[in-house]
N, C-alpha and C positions, 0 to 999 in steps of 0.2 A: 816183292812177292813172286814165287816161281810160278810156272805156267801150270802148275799141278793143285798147285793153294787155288788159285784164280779157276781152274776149275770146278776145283767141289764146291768154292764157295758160293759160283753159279747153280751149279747140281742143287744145290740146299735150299737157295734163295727161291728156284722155282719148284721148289716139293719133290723132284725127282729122285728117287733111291737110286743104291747102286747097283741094284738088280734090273731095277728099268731100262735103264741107258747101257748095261752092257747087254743085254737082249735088244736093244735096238743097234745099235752098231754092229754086233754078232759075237760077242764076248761073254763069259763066266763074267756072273760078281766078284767073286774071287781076282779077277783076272785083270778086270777096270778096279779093283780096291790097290792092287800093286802097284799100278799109273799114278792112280790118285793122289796114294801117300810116298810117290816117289822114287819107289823101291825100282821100279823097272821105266824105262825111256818109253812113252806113247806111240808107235808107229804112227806115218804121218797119215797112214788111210785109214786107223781109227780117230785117231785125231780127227781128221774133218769131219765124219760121222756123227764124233761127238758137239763139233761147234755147230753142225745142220741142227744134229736134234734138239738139242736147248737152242737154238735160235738165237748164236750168238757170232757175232767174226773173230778169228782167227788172231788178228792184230789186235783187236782187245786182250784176251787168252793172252798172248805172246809180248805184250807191250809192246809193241810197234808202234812211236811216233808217226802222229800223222804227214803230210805233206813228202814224202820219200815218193823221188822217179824212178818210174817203171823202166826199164829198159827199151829199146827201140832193135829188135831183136826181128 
């Protein structure tokens, strides 16, 4: 599933339209509808917006296996 699918299907799962969540982010409908359905790449600072506001992580969204080290940076 891409990260686009695994969005809306959060979007749906918790009743959020896509008018909501891109007025929460600071986005048109129109705008997060393009994200959505893949047409356009999410920048990454609506991206996290969007995983704050449905209250979801990132690495879900993204399929990131768990147990991966963080850098020593």
């Amino acid at each position: 599933m891409e990260y686009y699918e695994r969005l809306k299907l959060i979007r749906t799962y918790k009743d959020v339209t896509q008018e909501e969540i891109g007025k929460a982010i600071g986005i048109s409908k129109q705008q997060y509808g393009k994200y959505e359905s893949g047409k356009h790449l999410m920048p990454i600072p609506y991206f996290k917006k969007a995983c704050e506001y449905l209250g979801v992580s990132s690495d879900y969204i993204l399929e990131i296996k768990k147990g991966l080290d963080y850098p020593e940076i």
